[in-house]
N, C-alpha and C positions, 0 to 999 in steps of 0.2 A: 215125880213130876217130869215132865217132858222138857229138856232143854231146847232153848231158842235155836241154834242151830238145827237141831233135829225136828224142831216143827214147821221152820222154815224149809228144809231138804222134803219134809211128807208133801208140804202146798204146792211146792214147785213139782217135783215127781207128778202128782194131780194133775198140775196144770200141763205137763206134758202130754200126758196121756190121753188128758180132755183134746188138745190141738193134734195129736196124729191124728186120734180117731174123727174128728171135725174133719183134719183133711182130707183122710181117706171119705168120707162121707159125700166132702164137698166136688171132688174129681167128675163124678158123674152127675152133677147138676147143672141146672138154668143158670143162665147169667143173676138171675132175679134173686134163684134159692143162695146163691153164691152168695151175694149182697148182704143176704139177710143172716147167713151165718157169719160174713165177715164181721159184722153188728154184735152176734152174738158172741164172737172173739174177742171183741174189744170189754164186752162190759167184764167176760170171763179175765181178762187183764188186769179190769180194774179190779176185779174180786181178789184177785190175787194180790196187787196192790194192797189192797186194804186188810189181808191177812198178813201179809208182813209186816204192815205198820202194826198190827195189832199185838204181833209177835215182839214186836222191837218194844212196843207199851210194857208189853211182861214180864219184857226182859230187865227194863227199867224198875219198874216195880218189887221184881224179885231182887235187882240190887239193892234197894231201896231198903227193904223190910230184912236184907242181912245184913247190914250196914252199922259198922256200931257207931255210936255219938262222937261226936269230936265237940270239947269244951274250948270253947271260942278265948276263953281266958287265958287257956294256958298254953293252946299249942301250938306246936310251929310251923313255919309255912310248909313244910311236908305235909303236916297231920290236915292243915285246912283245903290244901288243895286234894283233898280224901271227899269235900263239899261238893255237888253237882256245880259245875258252871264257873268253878273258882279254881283259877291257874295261877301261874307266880306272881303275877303283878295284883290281883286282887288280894292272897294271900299275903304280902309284903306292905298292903293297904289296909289289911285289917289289923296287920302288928305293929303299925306306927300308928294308927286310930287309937288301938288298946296303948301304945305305951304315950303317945300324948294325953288320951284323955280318961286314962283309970281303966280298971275292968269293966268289962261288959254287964251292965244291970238288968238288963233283959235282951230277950232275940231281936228286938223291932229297933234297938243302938244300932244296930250291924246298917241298915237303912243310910245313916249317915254317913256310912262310907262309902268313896266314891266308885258309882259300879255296879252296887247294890242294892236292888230293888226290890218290888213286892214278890216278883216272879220268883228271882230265886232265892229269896227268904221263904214264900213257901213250898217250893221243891225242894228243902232244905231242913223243913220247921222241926221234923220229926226227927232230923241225924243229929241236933245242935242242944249242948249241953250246955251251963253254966257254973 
């Protein structure tokens, strides 16, 4: 599989190529045809745009599904901030949650701590153990 650097370095390369060649193109046109290519540069932007983001999706994703579980119950602020979206103070928030009020009985306890919401309890649901 194609790493995310390297698929983002193939889009961009592309998107260069596509804009010399547009320029060289464009040198010997109309004011009008010039417009209309500059039109066509910008959507070509946004395509890019939107390959990268797509890139960045994948890359996510691919962390995602190599990711192994972290058990909410037992582990330490190191192992939880291993969670999407969860840095020292959330991690330090979910080990005074657990040691005030028992272990964790299921995923949707984590909700009451403070910070954490539906969002990233489910960019989360699939790494979190009990």
């Amino acid at each position: 599989m194609m790493e995310y650097g390297e698929y983002t370095m193939r889009v961009l390369h592309l998107c260069l190529i596509g804009c010399f060649a547009l320029g060289f193109v464009t040198s010997n046109l109309s004011a009008a045809e010039t417009k209309s290519n500059q039109s066509n540069s910008a959507e070509m932007a946004k395509s890019v745009k939107n390959n990268v983001s797509h890139a960045s999706s994948i890359k996510s994703n691919m962390a995602k599904s190599n990711a192994t579980k972290v058990n909410i119950n037992n582990a330490n602020a190191q192992q939880l901030q291993k969670l999407f979206g969860v840095g020292e103070a959330k991690a330090q928030s979910i080990i005074n949650y657990r040691n005030k009020n028992g272990k964790f009985k299921n995923i949707n306890q984590l909700k009451a701590v403070k910070g954490i919401g539906d969002k990233l309890l489910a960019e989360n649901a699939d790494r979190i153990a009990l």
